[in-house]
Each structure stands twice: as C-alpha cells, then as structure tokens.
VOGU-3710 file (C-alpha; in Angstrom, 3 decimals, decimal comma):
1> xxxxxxxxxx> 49,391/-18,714/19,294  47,889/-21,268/22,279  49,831/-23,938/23,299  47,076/-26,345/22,252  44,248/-26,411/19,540  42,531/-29,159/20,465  41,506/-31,773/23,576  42,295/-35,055/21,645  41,710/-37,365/25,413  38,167/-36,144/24,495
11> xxxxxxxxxx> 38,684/-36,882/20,949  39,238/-40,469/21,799  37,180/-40,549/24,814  34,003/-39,949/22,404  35,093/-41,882/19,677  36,187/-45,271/22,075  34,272/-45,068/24,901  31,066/-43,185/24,259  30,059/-44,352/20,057  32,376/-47,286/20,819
21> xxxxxxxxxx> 34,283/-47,744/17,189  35,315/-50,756/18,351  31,605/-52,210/17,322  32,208/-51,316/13,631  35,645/-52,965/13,406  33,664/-55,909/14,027  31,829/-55,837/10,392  33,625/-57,261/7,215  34,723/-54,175/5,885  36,974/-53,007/8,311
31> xxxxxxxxxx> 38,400/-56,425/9,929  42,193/-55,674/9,163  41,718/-52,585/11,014  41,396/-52,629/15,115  42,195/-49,939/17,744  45,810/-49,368/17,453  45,989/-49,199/14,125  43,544/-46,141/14,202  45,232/-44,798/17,087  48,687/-44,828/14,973
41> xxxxxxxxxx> 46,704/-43,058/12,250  45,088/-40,454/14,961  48,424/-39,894/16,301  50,240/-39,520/12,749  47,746/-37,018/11,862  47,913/-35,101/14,719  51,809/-34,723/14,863  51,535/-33,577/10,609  48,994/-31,124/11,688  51,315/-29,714/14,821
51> xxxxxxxxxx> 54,145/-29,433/11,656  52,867/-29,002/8,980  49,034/-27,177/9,376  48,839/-25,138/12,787  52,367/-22,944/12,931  50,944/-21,439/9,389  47,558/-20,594/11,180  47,644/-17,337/11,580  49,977/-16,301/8,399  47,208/-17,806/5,880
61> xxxxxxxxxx> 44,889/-15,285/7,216  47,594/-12,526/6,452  48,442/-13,901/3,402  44,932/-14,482/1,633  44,516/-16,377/-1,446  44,278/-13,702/-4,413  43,463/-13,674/-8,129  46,569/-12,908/-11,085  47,106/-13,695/-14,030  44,275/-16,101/-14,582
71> xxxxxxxxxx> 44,952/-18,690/-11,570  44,489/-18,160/-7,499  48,152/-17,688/-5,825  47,846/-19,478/-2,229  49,703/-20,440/0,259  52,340/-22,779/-0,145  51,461/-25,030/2,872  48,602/-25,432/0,386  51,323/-27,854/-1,844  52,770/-29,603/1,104
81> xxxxxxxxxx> 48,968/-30,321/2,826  47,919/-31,918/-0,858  51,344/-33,618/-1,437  51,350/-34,784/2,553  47,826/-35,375/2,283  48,152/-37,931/-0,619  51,163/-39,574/0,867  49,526/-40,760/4,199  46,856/-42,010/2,613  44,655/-38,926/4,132
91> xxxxxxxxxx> 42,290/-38,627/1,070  42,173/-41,912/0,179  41,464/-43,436/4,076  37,864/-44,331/3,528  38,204/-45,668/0,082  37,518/-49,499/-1,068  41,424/-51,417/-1,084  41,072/-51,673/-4,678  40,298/-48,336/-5,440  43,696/-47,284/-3,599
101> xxxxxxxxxx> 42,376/-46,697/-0,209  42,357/-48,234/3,440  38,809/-48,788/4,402  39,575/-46,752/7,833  35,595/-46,419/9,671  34,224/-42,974/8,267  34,112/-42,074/11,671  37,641/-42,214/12,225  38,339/-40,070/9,100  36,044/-37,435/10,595
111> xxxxxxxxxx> 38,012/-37,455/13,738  41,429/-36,979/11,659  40,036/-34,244/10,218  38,571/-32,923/12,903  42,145/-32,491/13,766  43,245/-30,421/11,217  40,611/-28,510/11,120  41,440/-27,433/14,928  45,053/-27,122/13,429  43,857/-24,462/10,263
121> xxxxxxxxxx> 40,688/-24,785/9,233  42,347/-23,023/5,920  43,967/-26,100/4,574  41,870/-29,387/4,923  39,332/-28,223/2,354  41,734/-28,656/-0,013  42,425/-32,793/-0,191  38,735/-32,818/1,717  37,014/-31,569/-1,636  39,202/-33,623/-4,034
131> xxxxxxxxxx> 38,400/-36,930/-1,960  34,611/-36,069/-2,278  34,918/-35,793/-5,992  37,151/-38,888/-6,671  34,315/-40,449/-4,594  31,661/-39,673/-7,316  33,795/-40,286/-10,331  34,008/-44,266/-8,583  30,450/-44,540/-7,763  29,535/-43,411/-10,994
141> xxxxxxxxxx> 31,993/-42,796/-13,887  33,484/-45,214/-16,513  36,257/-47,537/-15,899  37,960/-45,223/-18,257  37,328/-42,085/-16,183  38,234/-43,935/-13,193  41,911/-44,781/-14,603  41,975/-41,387/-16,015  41,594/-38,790/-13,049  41,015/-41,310/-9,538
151> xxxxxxxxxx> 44,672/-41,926/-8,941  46,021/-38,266/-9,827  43,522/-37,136/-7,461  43,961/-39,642/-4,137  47,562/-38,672/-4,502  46,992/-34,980/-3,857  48,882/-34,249/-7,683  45,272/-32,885/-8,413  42,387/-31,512/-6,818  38,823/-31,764/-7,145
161> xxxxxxxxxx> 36,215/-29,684/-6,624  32,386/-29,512/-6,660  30,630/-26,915/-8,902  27,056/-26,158/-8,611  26,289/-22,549/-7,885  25,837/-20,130/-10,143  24,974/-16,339/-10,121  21,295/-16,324/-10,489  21,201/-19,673/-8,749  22,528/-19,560/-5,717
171> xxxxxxxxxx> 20,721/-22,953/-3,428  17,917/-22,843/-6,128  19,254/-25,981/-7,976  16,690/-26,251/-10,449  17,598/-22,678/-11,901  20,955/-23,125/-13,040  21,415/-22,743/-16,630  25,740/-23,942/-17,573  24,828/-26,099/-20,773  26,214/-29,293/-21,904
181> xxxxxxxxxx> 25,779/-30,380/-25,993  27,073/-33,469/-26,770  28,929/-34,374/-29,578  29,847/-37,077/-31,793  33,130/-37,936/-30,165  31,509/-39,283/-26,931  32,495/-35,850/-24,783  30,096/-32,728/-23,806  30,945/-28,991/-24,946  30,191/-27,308/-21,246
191> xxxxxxxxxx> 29,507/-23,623/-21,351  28,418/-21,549/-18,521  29,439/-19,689/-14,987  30,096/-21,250/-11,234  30,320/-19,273/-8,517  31,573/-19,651/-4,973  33,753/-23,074/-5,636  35,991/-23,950/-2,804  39,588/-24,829/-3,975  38,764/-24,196/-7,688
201> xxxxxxxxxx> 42,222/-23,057/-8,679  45,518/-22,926/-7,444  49,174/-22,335/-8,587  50,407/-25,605/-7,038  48,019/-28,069/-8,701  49,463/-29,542/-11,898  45,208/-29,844/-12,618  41,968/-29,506/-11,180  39,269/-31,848/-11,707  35,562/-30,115/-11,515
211> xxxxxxxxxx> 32,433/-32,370/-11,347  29,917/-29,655/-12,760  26,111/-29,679/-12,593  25,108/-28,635/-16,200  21,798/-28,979/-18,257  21,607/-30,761/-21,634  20,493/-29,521/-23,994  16,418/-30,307/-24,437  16,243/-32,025/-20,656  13,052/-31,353/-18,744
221> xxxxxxxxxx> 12,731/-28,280/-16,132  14,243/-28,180/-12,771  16,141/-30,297/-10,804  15,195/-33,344/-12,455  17,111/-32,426/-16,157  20,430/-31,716/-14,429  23,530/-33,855/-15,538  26,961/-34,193/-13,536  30,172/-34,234/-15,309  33,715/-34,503/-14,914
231> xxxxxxxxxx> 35,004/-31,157/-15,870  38,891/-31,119/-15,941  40,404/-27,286/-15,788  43,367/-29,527/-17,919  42,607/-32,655/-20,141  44,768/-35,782/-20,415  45,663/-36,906/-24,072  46,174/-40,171/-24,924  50,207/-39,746/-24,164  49,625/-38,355/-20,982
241> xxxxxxxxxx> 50,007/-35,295/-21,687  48,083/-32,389/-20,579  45,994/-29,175/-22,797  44,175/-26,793/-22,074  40,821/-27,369/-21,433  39,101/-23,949/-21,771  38,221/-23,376/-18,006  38,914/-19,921/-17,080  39,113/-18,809/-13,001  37,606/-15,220/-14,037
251> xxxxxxxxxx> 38,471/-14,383/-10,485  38,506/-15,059/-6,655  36,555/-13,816/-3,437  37,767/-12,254/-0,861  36,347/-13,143/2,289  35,730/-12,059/5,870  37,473/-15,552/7,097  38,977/-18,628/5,934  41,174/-16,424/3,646  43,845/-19,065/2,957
261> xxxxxxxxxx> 41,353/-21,479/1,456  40,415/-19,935/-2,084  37,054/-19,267/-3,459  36,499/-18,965/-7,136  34,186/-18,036/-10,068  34,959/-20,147/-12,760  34,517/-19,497/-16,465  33,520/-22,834/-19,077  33,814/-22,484/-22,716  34,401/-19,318/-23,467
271> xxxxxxxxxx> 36,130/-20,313/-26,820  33,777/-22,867/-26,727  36,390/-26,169/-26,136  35,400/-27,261/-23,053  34,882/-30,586/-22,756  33,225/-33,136/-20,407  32,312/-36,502/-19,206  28,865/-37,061/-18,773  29,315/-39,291/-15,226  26,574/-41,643/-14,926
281> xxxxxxxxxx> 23,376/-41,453/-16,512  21,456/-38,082/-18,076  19,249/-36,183/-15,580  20,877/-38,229/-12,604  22,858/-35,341/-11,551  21,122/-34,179/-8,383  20,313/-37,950/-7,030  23,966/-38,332/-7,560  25,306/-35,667/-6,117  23,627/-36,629/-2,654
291> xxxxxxxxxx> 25,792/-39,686/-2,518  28,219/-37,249/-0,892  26,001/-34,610/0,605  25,487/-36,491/4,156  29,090/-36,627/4,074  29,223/-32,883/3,199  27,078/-31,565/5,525  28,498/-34,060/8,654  31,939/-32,082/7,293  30,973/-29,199/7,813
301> xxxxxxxxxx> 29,500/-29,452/11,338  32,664/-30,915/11,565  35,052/-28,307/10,796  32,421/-25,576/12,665  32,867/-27,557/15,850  36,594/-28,086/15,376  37,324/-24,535/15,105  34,638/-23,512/18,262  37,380/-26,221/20,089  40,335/-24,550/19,122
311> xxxxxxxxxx> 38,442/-20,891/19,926  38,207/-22,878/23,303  41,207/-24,149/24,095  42,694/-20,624/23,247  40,395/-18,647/25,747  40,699/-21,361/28,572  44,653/-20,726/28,418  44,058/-16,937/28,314  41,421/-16,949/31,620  44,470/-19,466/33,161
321> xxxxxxxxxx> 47,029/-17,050/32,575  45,418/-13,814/32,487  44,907/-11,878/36,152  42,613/-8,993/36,434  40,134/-7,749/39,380  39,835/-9,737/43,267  37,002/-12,491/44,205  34,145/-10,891/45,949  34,450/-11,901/49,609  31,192/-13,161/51,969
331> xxxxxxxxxx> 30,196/-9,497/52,697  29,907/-8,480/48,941  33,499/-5,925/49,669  36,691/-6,676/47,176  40,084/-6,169/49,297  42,432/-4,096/47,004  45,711/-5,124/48,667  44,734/-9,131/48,165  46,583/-10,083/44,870  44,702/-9,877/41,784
341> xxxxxxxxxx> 42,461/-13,640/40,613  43,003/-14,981/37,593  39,818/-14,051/35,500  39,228/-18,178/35,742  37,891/-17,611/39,147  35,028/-15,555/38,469  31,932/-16,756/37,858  30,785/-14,857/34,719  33,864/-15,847/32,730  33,472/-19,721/34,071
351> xxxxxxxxxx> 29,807/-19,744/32,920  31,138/-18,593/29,248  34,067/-21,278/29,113  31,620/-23,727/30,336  29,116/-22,744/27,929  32,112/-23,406/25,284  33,076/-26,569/26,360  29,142/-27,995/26,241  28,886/-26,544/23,222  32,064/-28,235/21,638
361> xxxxxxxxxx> 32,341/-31,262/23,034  28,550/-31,932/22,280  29,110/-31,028/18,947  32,234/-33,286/18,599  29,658/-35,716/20,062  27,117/-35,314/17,199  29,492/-35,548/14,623  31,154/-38,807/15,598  27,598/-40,148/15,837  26,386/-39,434/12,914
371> xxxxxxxxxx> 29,713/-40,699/11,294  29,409/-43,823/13,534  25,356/-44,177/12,042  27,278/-43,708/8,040  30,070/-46,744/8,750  26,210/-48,627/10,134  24,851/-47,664/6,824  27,221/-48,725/4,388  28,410/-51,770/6,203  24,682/-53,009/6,891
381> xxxxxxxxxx> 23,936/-56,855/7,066  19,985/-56,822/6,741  17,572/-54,273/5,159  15,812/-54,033/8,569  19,444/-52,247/10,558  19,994/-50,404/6,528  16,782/-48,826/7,039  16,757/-48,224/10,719  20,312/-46,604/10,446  19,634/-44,779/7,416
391> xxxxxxxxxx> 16,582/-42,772/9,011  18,476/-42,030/12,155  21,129/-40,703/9,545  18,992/-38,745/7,834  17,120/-37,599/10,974  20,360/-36,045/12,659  21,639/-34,440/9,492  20,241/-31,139/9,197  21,293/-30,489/13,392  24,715/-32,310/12,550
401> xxxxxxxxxx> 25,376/-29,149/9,904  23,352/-26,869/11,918  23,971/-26,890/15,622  27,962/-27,096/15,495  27,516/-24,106/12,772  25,422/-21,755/14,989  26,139/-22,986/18,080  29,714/-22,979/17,182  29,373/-19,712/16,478  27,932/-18,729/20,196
411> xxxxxxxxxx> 30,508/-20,532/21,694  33,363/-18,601/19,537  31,720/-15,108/20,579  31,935/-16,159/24,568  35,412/-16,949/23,668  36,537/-13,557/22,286  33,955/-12,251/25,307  36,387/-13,947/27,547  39,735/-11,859/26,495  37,495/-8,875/26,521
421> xxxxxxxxxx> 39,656/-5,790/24,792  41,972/-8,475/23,718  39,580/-10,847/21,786  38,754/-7,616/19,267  42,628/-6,987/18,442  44,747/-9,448/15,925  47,407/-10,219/17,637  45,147/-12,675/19,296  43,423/-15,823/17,392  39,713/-15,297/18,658
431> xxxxxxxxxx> 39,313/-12,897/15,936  40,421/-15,202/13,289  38,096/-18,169/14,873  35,526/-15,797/14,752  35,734/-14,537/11,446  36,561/-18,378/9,971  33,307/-19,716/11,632  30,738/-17,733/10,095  30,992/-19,064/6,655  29,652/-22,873/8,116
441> xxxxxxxxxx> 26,424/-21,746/8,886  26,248/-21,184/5,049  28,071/-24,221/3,522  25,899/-26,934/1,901  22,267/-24,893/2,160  21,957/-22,603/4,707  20,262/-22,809/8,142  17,166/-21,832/6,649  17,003/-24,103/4,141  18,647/-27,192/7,048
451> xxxxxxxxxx> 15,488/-26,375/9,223  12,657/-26,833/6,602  14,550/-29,881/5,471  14,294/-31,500/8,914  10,849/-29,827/9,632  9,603/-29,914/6,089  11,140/-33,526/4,946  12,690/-35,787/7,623  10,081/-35,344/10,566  7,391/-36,056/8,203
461> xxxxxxxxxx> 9,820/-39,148/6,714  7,904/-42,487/6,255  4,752/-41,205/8,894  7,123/-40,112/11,630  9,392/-43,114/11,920  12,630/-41,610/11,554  11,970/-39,190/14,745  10,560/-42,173/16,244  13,451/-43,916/15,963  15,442/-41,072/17,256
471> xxxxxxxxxx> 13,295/-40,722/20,158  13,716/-44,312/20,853  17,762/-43,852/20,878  16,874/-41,707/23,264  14,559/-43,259/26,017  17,445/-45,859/25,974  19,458/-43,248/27,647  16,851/-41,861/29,487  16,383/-45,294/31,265  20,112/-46,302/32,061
481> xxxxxxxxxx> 20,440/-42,915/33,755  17,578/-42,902/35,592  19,131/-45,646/37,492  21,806/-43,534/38,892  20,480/-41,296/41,769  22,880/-38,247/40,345  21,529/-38,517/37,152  17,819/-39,162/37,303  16,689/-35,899/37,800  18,414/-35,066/34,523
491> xxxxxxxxxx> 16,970/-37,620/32,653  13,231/-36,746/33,938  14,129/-33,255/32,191  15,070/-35,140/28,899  11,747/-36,939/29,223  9,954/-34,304/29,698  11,066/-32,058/26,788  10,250/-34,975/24,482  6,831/-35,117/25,660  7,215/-31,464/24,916
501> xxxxxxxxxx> 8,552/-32,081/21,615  5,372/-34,048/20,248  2,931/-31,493/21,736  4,902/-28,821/19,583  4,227/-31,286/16,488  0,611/-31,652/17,129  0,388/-27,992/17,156  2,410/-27,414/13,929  1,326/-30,952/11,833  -2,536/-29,879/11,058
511> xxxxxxxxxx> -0,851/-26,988/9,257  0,569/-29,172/6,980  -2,067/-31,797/6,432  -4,294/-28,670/5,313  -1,923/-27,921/2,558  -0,843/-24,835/4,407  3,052/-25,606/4,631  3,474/-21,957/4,528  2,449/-21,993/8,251  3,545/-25,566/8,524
521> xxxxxxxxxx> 7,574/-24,438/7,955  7,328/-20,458/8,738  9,451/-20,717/12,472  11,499/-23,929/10,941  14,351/-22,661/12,671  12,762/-22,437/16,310  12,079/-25,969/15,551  15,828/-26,982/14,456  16,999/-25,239/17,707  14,744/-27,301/20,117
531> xxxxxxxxxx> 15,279/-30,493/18,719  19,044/-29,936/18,613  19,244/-28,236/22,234  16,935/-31,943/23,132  19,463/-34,434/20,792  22,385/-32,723/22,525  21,404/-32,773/26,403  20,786/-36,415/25,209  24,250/-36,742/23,965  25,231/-35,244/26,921
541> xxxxxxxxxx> 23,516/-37,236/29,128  24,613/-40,527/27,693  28,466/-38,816/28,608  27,413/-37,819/32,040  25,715/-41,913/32,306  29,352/-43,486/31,277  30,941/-41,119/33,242  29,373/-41,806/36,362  29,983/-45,314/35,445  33,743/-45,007/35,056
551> xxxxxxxxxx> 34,052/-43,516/38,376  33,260/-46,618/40,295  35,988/-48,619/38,133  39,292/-48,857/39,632  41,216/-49,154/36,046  39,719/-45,380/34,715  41,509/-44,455/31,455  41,650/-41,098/32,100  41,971/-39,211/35,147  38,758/-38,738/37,768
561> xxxxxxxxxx> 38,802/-34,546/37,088  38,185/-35,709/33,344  34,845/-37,855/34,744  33,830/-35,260/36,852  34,366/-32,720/34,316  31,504/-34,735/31,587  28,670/-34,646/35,189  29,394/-31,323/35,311  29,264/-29,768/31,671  26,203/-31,539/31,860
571> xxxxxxxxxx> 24,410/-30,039/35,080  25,652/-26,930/33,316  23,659/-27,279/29,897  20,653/-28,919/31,434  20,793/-25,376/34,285  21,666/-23,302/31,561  20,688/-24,422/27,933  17,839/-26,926/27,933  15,818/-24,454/29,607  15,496/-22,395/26,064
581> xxxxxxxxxx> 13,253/-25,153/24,585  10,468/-23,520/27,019  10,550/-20,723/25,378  10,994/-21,969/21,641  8,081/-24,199/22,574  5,616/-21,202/23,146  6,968/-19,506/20,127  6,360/-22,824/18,210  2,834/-22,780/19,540  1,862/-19,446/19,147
591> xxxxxxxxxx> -1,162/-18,755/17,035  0,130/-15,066/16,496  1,769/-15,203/12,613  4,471/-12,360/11,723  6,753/-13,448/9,347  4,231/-14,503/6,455  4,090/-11,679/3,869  0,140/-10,368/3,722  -1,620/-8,621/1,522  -0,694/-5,696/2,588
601> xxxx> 2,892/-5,196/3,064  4,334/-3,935/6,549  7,648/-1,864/6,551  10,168/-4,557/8,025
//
C-alpha cells in the first residue's frame, strides 16, 4: 500500500486560498463556524480515514460484497464507517441545527469526503447515500416521517438509499413501471423491481430506508406521473418495534470495481405488503428528486477525482523509488556502468505524472467550486446573486460529473502506465484504482446523457446567460493574469479558445433553431470535452495567478516548490492539453455527419 493517498496541503490550499471558504463563513448560516473549526473537522476526518477506511483498502476488493440467504454480507468496516460515520456527525454535517446537524459549508463536506474517498472509495457510499435520503424525507416528508426514520438514519443505525432504475428502464425515467395503490389507511402498497441500488442491503444495518420512484395508479405518462416514497426494507410500529416490510434483495452484482460497496436488485411486494409513504405531493417525484441530484452528480466527480489522486500519489512514490534504465547523455549514448535513474528522471514518465497531477488537482478544483457556488445558492441574500449563482451551478454541473469521471480515468491509466509490468499485477493498487474508477463515468446519467444536458439544456438556459455568466467568471481571470508578464501569454490562450468556443456555437446553434436537434446534439460529447479542457485551464490559471502572487509574499503558507509546482502544472496543461480543443473544434464544425442513422443502414 503507498505511504499516502492523498495531498491534503492542496486540499486546503484550494479550499482556503483559491475558492476562499472563508467568504461563506461570512453569511448567517454558517457564523458559529470559522477556519479552525473546519480545520479540526478536516483533520478528524482524515486521521478516522488513516484508521478506520484506508488499511481495509485493498481487502474489500478481495472480500466483495455477495448475496445469501436473502441479504448482502459486506465488509465489516462497513458497520464501523456507518456507526463512526453517525458519531462524528459525518452524515449529518450539512444539515439545519434543528434537524440534528452542524451547518458545516457544503464545500467543506465535499472536501471530508473527498478524503475518504482517497482512503476507500468502497466505504463512503454507504453514510453518503443515507445522508442524501434523510435529506429528501426533511425537504419533503411529514413531521411524522421526519420523527420516524431522520434520526435512525443521521446516526448511521440505518441506511438509506435511492431507488430509481429498473430493468427495462435503465436512465429512461419516464418508463419505469413499480406501482403504488393507495389505501384507506393513509400508506401505499408498492410493487415492482429496482435495479442497480447502491448500499441497498446489508447484514449490519438494523434497517434500510429506500425512497422509491413508483407510479400511481391512473397518473399521466412519463416523467411527469412519477411519485417518491419512503420505502422502509423494515417498518416501525407504533412501540418501536420493527416487521417485516416485504422488500426482498433478490440478489447482488458483482462488479469489475468498487466490490466492497454492494449493489442490489431489490424485490417490492411480492406478497403484496409493502408499504409506503407517499413523500410530498403526487407526480412531484422527479422535481423532487433533483433537490439532491446537483449534489449527486458534484459527488460523484468527487469521488472520481479522489480516487485519480490516490492512483497519483501511489505512482509518484513508485517512479521515486523505483530505478530502471540511465538518462540519455548530450550525444544521444546511455553509459551502462553509470548507476541506474530512478524512472522519475525521464521525461516520458514525468509527462504522465504531470499529466496526473493537472488532471487531479484541476478536478479537486472543480469540485470545490461548484460546492463553493451550492453554499452561494442556498445561503443567497437577493434573487439577483440566487439566480446568478444558480446558473453558474447549473452551468458547471454536467463537466463537474464528467471531466473528473473521464479524465479521472486518463489520469488512472498513465498511472498504471507508470509501473509498467507492475501496474497490470495485484499486488499493486493501480489495478484496483483502475478498476474502481470506471463505474463514475456511469453514476447519475452517463456521459452521454451529461453532454446533451449541457449542450442540449444549460447552454441554451435562459438565451445563453448561464455560459455567459461562466464566460464572465472567466475574463475576470483572464485579466488579473494578464498583468503578470509569466502569465499573460497563458491567459491570451484562454482568450482565445473562448472566442473559439462561440464560433463552435454559431456553427452548431442554427441546427437547433431549425428543429434539427438531431444534428444540434449528435457530437455532444466533443462539446463537453472542449468546454471542460477551457473551464479547467481557467481553473488552472486562476492557481497559477495566486501562485505567482504568493511568491512575492514573505509570509508563504506553504513552501516556494509548492508555488512553483501550480506555474508549472499549468505551462504543462496549456503545452499539452488545451491544445486538443483545436482539434475538437474542427470536429465540432465539420459539415461531414457519421453518427446519424440513415436510411440505409451502414455495418458499424
């Protein structure tokens, strides 16, 4: 196992220095907090995760989750992360005071679990999931529902999970079919299949709450007649007591990676007693269940670019410790009797760490911003900074889940590249990192479906103003490094791929306002991978402009080689990533059309 899973000076530096958290304990909601009180919580959570998450990294992948006997057998780290979890306040941190929670900044609960997720990206979906669902049943349910499954739930005594797929719907929503018929007692009978639910069942949990998507019966069509409701696998009687709720785990997955964190297919009313809680009004399911889908999809980019850090910090200690093959001297000649170079010193394995370390510290980047833009949202003072925040939010959402996802999953790759025979065999953890990524490239709609949402829906979003907005964030970067003779050539590129950036718009727009979205969406993709290679040279940018800034201080937080290193990882994306947008331009802007299905039908 490395000696270290994650860079947490970076960690901080973003979250401090660069999105400046200190700004948000300024508003109401989070006065009692201020900067070492999140630190102690930081630090807390990183010492549980050295104890009690990364020393069982590698033995959850050994010891997969399985199916017996009608419940999931896991891990029993599983029981102490939930029980730990609930103690420290972990699932509750970004709760309301009086719903039994510490209004900590959304942004620094990202970063804490950002921090397991380095630790064993197995584990954290477990209390992440339940505090997602306790979320809903307070935004929406009854007092009574509240009182009934909340506290159970932000104590880690029971989990919660989120059911909406089903076998012949898979991201198509509006096709599910699990039926809800109410009765006379104020409950719904549920009956129907879910597929693919994260944490659905395990021997440890004493019950599992599910918040199901179901149709009642006679609701229109589609998306719009879907219903949420609470859907205990146990329900309480009125002595506290628990029975059976007719919720059957028919059985688990078993998957390529993140094998310690179970996957189920869940059974409702097969003896037709299940019962649930209709939570919030009829047909409000959908609208309701995107309360928490920012926060979903900003998690998973988060856990994607937390493992492509730990994938990171475990090849950099390999290339430091691992000799093999001599420098080239002047004349081109390697001298067999010099000793052998670590593999740090050449150039081909530098370019792939350094490719890494762009990649995962600008995805750490994206993810605190976006958290930093949801602690804006909620906390907002006018309607004006609501809305402003909100499309910026909404604008950076698809790339937050996408680019740490793919990307991540580059960056991973160039890891295992860099122990060569060694990255392919187990007793090393690239494989694992590699295998555990893939899935996040999947979770909450995948990249497909992320690019038409920011081509198809957020570009488009109120005539353009959200990307205007964005683009505006920017040029404000833009401007304070072109002021610094180091940086200004850097910042002319960022200009210029904007400019690029509406050209490739006006190309693709009079598709749409034809009716032909067809065309309009068709290379959606090549369009989520420009504007996230242009967001992230910005983010990069704006760590290069504070880091040049820094240098000049004479009280520097951190040492000058941790300045020096920002410039430099950015020189190295602007040399060696920001030049791809040239090409995904001319793809973008290609009148030549493959990928639409004709009349008649080529062999593919």
């Amino acid at each position: 196992m490395p000696k270290k899973y994650i860079d947490l000076e970076t960690l901080k530096y973003l979250l401090y220095d660069i999105h400046k958290i200190e700004d948000v304990l300024k508003r109401e909601r989070f006065q009692e907090h201020d900067l070492e009180s999140l630190n102690m919580f930081i630090d807390s959570v990183k010492e549980f995760s050295d104890r009690e998450l990364y020393p069982y990294f590698k033995e959850m992948d050994e010891t997969p989750a399985y199916h017996k006997d009608g419940t999931v057998i896991v891990h029993k780290q599983v029981k102490t992360v939930m029980e730990k979890s609930g103690e420290m306040g972990i699932i509750a941190a970004s709760f309301d005071y009086k719903d039994g929670g510490l209004q900590i900044p959304f942004s620094v609960v990202q970063a804490a679990f950002y921090i397991m997720d380095a630790a064993n990206n197995n584990l954290p979906g477990y209390p992440g999931l339940t505090s997602g669902s306790a979320e809903l049943i307070i935004e929406f349910g009854t007092k009574e529902l509240n009182e009934t499954f909340v506290p159970n739930m932000l104590s880690g005594t029971w989990g919660g999970t989120m059911c909406l797929t089903e076998p012949q719907a898979g991201s198509s929503l509006s096709d599910i079919v699990t039926k809800a018929t109410p009765s006379e007692d104020g409950f719904y009978k549920i009956s129907g299949q879910k597929i693919f639910i994260s944490g659905g069942d395990y021997q440890f949990a004493e019950n599992i709450v599910h918040l199901v998507l179901a149709r009642i019966e006679g609701a229109p069509k589609g998306t719009k007649g879907i219903s949420l409701f609470v859907v205990p696998k146990n329900r309480p009687k009125s002595d506290g007591t628990l029975e059976y709720n007719d919720v059957m785990t028919v059985a688990d997955f078993q998957k390529m990676g993140q094998r310690g964190y179970c996957t189920t297919h869940l059974g409702f009313g097969d003896s037709d007693d299940c019962r649930g809680w209709l939570l919030g009004e009829e047909h409000e399911g959908l609208k309701q269940m995107f309360l928490m889908m920012n926060g979903a999809r900003i998690g998973v980019g988060r856990g994607a670019a937390a493992i492509a850090m730990a994938a990171y910090r475990a090849s950099l200690q390999y290339a430091n410790e691992r000799p093999q093959g001599r420098k080239l001297s002047a004349d081109g000649k390697k001298n067999p009797t010099e000793k052998q170079s670590l593999i740090i010193e050449h150039p081909d394995v530098r370019r792939m760490l350094l490719l890494q370390k762009s990649i995962v510290e600008g995805s750490l980047s994206l993810v605190l911003l976006a958290s930093k833009y949801h602690d804006i949202v909620i906390t907002a003072t006018s309607k004006e900074e609501k809305e402003k925040y909100n499309l910026l939010l909404e604008m950076i959402i698809p790339i937050v889940k996408t680019y740490p996802s793919e990307a991540g999953a580059e960056s991973v790759d160039n890891g295992l590249q860099v122990l060569g025979g060694y990255g392919f065999c187990t007793d090393f953890s690239l494989q694992q990192y590699y295998r555990d990524i893939r899935i996040f490239a999947l979770y909450e709609g995948t990249t497909g479906i992320q690019s038409q949402d920011l081509l198809g829906r957020k570009v488009p979003m109120q005539n353009g103003k959200a990307l205007e907005l964005l683009a505006a964030e920017i040029m404000q970067t833009i401007i304070k490094a072109s002021k610094e003779d180091e940086l200004k050539e850097y910042a002319a590129i960022l200009g210029d791929k904007l400019k690029l950036s509406q050209k490739v718009l006006g190309h693709l727009m009079p598709f749409a306002m034809k009716g032909n979205y067809e065309r309009y969406l068709a290379d959606a993709n090549l369009f989520m991978e420009y504007l996230s290679i242009v967001v992230l040279g910005w983010l990069w940018l704006e760590m290069a402009t504070d880091a040049k800034a820094t240098l000049s201080k004479s009280d520097k937080k951190y040492s000058e080689i941790f300045y020096e290193s920002k410039i430099y990882t950015m020189k190295f994306y602007f040399k060696y990533e920001v030049p791809k947008t040239n090409s995904l331009a001319a793809s973008l802007m290609s009148d030549e059309v493959v990928t639409i299905k004709k009349d008649k039908e080529y062999i593919i």
